[in-house]
N, C-alpha and C positions, 0 to 999 in steps of 0.2 A: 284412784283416790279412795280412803276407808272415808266415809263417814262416820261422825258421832250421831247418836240419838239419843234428845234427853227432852227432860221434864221439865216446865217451867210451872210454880205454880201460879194460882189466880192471885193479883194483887194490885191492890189503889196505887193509882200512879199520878206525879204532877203531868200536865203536856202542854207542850210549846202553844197548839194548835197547827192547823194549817198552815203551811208557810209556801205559797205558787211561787216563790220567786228563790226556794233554796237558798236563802240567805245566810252565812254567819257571821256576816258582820256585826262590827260590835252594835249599831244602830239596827240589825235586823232580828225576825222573829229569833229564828234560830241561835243567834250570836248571843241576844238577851237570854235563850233558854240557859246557855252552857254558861254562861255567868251565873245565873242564879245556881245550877245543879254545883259546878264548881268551889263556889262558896261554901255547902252546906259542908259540915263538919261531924262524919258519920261514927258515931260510937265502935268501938270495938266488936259491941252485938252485932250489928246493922252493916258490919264493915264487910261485905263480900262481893263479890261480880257475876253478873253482870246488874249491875241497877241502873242504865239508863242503857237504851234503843232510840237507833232512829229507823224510821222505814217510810216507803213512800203508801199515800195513800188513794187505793185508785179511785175508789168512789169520787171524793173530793181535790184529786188531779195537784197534791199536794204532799212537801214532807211535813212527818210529824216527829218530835222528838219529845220521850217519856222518862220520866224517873221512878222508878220504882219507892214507895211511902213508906215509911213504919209511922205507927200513930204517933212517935212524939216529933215527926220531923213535919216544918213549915212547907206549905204549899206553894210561899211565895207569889201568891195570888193567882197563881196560874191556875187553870180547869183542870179539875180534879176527877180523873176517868178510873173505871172498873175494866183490868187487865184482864184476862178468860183464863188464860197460862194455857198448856196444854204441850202437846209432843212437838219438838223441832228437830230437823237432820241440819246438822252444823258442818260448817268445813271454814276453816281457818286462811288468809293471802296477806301480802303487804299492802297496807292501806295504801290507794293511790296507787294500785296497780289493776285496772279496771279493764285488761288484757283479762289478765290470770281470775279475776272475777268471775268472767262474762264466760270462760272457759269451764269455772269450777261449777256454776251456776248449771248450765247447759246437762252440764255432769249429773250433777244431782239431780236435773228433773229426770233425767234417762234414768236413773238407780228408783227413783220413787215410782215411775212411771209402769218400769218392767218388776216392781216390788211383786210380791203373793202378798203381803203382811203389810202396806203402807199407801195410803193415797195423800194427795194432795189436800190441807185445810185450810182454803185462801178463802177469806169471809169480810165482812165489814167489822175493819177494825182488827183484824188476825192475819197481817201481811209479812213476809220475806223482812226481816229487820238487820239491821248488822249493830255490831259493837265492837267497840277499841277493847281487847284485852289487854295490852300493854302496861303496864303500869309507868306511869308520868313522872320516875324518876331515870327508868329506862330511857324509854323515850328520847329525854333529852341528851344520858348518854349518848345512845347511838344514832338517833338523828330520824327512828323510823318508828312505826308503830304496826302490830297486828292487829288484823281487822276482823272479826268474827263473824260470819253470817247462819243465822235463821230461817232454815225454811219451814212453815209450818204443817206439819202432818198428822196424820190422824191415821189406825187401824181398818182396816178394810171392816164393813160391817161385818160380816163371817166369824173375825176373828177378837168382836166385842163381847167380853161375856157380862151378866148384869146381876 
């Protein structure tokens, strides 16, 4: 498998909060998150991908789900957090194929792990995230959705220059 490695920058983000119970029902944390991010109605400027993540969060033994802000878009009441951004090694599966996940996954920590140039940057609040790249008229064509995952990395010290 090639991995991508890209940049995210830092940015204010709305979020679900913790949700222990992985819920997306329309009555649960998560479910209310994707209605409100859904609704918003993104400018042209603002219109790119990815602006929403979800990942689990280990500290707090729960999912979180984030939208990425530009100052004129509503918060929606939801808690308003400070993203870090930083380096992610990506690799792309069918959503809901958590086979080919757990496999790709595996993958990439062995590629980061035997890296010269790449460690692992799992922190509070800078975890493993995934995203639908599909876009939602696809989608409904074809019945399926891509799922993107983030793992977060960072440069071996050695190879930080200042």
């Amino acid at each position: 498998m090639e991995f991508r490695i890209i940049s995210l920058p830092p940015f204010k983000a709305a979020s679900s909060g913790i949700d222990k119970y992985f819920d997306f029902s329309s009555e649960g944390v998560l479910g209310k998150f994707d209605k409100y991010f859904s609704a918003i109605q993104v400018s042209d400027r603002d219109n790119f991908l990815p602006r929403d993540f979800l990942y689990y969060d280990e500290q707090q033994k729960g999912m979180v789900w984030i939208w990425a802000l530009s100052e004129d878009m509503d918060d929606g009441g939801n808690e308003v957090i400070h993203f870090d951004g930083g380096y992610y090694l990506t690799y792309a599966y069918k959503d809901g194929d958590e086979e080919t996940n757990g496999k790709l996954y595996k993958e990439a920590l062995v590629y980061i792990d035997s890296s010269e140039f790449f460690e692992l940057d799992i922190r509070p609040n800078h975890y493993a995230m995934g995203h639908i790249i599909t876009p939602a008229e696809i989608i409904k064509a074809q019945g399926w959705a891509q799922m993107e995952t983030f793992i977060p990395i960072r440069l071996k010290s050695k190879y930080i220059t200042c």
